[in-house]
Each structure stands twice: as C-alpha cells, then as structure tokens.
N, C-alpha and C positions, 0 to 999 in steps of 0.2 A: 440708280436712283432709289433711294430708301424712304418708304411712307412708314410713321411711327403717326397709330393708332391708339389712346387713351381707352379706358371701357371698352375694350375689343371681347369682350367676353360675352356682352346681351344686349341686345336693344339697337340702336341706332349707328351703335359703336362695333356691333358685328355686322352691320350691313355694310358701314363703309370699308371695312376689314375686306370683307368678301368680294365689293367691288373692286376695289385695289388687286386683289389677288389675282381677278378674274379678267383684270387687264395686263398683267406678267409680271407686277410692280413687286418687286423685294418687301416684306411687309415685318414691321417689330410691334409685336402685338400684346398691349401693356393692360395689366387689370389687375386686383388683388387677387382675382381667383383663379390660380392657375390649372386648376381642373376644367374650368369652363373654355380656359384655351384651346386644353390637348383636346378636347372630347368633341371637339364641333367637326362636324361632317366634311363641312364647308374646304377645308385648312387638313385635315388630321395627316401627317407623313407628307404634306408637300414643301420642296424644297424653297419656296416663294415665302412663307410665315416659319418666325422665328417670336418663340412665347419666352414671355419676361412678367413678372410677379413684382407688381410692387403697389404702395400707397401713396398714391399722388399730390397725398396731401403730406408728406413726410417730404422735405427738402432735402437732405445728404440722401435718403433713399432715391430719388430722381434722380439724382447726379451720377448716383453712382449705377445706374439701369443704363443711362446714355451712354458713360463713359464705355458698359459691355458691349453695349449693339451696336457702336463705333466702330469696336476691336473684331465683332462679331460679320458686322454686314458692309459696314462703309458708315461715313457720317452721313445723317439727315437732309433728307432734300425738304421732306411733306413734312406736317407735324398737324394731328386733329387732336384737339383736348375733346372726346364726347363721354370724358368720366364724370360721372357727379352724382349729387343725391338729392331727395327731396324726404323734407320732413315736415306736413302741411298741419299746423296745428296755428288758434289761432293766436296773436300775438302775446294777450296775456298769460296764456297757458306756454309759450314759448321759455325754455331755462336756458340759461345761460350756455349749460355745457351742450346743447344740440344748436343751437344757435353757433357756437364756436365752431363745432362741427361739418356742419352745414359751409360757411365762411371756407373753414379750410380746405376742404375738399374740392366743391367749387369755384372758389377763388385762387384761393393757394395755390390748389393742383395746376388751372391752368396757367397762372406764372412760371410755378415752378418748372414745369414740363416747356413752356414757351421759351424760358429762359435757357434751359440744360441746349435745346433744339439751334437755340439761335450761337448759340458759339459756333458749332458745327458748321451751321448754313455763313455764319462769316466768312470762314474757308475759303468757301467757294463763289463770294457775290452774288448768294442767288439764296430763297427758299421760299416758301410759301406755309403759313401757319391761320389754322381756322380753330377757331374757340368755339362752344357750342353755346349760344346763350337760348333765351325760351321770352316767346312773347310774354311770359311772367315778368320780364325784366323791364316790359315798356307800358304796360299796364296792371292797375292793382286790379286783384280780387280778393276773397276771402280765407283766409288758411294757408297765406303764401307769401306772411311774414320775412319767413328767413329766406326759401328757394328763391322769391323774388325778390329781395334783394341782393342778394349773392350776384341773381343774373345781369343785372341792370349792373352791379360792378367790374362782370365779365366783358359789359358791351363798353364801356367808361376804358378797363384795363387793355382791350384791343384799341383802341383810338389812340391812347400812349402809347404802347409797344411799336404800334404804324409807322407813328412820328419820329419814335428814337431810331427805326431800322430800316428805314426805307433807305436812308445812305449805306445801305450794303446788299440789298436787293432781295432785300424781305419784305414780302408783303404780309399782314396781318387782317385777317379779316373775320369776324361771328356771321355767325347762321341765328336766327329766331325759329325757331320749328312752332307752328300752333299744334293743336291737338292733331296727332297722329296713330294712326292704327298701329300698337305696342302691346306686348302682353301687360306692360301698365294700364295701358287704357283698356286693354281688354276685360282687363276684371272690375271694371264700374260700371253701375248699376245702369238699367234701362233711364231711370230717370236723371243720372247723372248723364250719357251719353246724348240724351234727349234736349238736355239743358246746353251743355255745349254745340251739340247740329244748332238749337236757334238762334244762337248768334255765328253762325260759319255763314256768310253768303254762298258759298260752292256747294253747300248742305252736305257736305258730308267731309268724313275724317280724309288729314293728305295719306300718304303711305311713304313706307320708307324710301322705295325707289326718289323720293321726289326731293329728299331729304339729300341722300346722296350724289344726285343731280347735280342740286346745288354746291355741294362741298368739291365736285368735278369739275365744274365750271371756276369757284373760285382758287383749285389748286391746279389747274390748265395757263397754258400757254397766250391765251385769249383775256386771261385776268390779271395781265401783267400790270396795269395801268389801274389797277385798285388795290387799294389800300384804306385800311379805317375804316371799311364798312362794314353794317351790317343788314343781310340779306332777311327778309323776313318769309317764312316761307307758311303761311297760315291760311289759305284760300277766302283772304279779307278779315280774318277774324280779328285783326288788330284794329282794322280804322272803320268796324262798324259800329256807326250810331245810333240811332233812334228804327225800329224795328216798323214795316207797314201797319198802318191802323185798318 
C-alpha cells in the first residue's frame, strides 16, 4: 500500500509523512524542495520514503512524478494534497499574478495530484484521497482574499471528485485545520496569537498530532462509508459566535 504525501517537506505535510512511516506504510514523499526531503531526520536512509521534487501546481510535472512512483513503489492507495501556500494581503492590494498563484497551487495542485492518484486507485476499486482545506475556506476574515478562497474551492473541488469516484471505491474527503501550533504560527506576534485563543473555545492552539489523527481516521478502514466531507478540526473556532459579556 502506497501513501503519496504532497508538502511532505514542513509543516503539517511532514507530520503526516512521518506518521505514515511510523506505521510501516510505503511513503512517496512530494514537495518542490528536495533538500527538505533528504535532510529530515524523521525518513533520512529508510527504505519506507521515496522523495520526488516536483510543483503541484504544474500538471505534465504531476503526471509525470506519478507515473515514476508507480514504476517505482506500486500504484497509489492514499493520496494527501497538504501542499499549498498562503499570501495574506488584503484584497485590493491583491495582483493578479499572486492571486493566480495562490489558485494554482492550492487548487490546481490538488486536482492535479487527485486526478494523476485516482487512475492508479481505479486499478484496483479502492483508495482513499484527503485534500487539506483551512477554516479560511468556510469563514471570512481579513488578508485572506486569495488563501480563502482558493480553500473554500478545495472544499467545493472534494465534493465533485466524491461524486465522480465513489463508483470505483474512492473516497474523497478535506480536513479544515483551525489555528495549529506550526512554525507559521509560531512566528506571530503575542498579540496576534492572543487574538486568535479569544475566539478558540478550547483556548488554546490544536497540534499536529490532532491534525493527523484526522487524516488516519479518514484514510482507515472505519471511513469507508464517507465520502464528500469535510472534517473540521479547529477546537470550535469555526461555529463561535458572540463571545461572553
């Protein structure tokens, strides 16, 4: 069984990397930065990760990564898109070419990537594919013009994908991560961290463990009977409303 990891180089995208590993899973570990593959602790010489270089937002480049790690590992059982970017400025200060950017990477990438995965998983009647979207995608705020719309098209683009592939035994399903403890979040200010605890009911950031959780439970044996959804994992932060007086 072959899990194929998007952004397996930082962030959220190396945790799930690592828990895959760390469960005996065969792992094709995709990211532009091929140095951030070899050089992680986690992975470095084990014969379970196999690192592949590419831009996910580039379509013949996807195709042609799958087509190696086919030839390489076996075809795809898992597929996690958790590549993406964020470029929070606010909408009229927003240009075109980061806007487009933003779109392709996020959006693009995870077609492209779900599409290359899902011929493989036809094969065999079976796979399991999670996209990552971001409570950005289900509520506005301020400076998140493009990331939040991009994600809100991620959560739209798993709902279709569901519907076209469940007749072959793929399920599709997004993750919503609210604010989690990442070396992104790590580096904002006291007063921005402070702003987001007061609207978290749990008061405090999730962690990745919790993240990956989720992505285990939707690419498990237990999640066979879901499809289209998406999982929101934010400790309330999406459905609170009006703060105690």
């Amino acid at each position: 069984m072959v899990a194929v990891v998007t952004g397996a180089g930082s962030g959220l995208g190396r945790a799930v990397a690592e828990h895959f590993i760390g469960q005996g899973r065969q792992v094709a570990l995709l990211d532009r930065d091929l140095q951030a593959l070899h050089n992680h602790p986690a992975w470095a010489g084990s014969p379970l990760a196999r690192a592949y270089a590419v831009d996910v937002g580039d379509e013949a480049g996807v195709a042609a990564v799958f087509d190696q790690l086919r030839a390489d590992l076996g075809p795809a059982s898992i597929l996690v898109n958790a590549a993406g970017i964020a470029d929070m400025r606010p909408a009229l200060d927003m240009p075109g070419e980061a806007w487009d950017r933003v779109m392709r990477i996020n959006v693009g990438g995870s077609f492209f990537c779900a599409k290359a995965a899902a011929r493989q998983m036809m094969d065999r009647q079976s796979g399991r594919i999670v996209n990552f979207a971001s409570v950005s995608g289900l509520r506005a705020s301020f400076g998140r013009i493009a990331y939040g719309t991009s994600k809100a098209a991620v959560i739209s683009l798993t709902t279709h994908l569901a519907v076209e592939w469940a007749q072959y035994g793929i399920t599709v399903n997004a993750i919503a991560p609210g604010p989690i403890e990442t070396p992104m979040s790590a580096s904002l200010s006291g007063a921005a961290k402070e702003a987001y605890l007061s609207r978290i009911p749990a008061r405090r950031y999730g962690q990745p463990a919790e993240i990956v959780a989720a992505v285990d439970y939707l690419t498990g044996d237990g999640a066979a009977f879901v499809t289209g959804h998406t999982l929101v994992v934010d400790g309330g932060f999406t459905v609170f409303g009006t703060p105690a007086f």
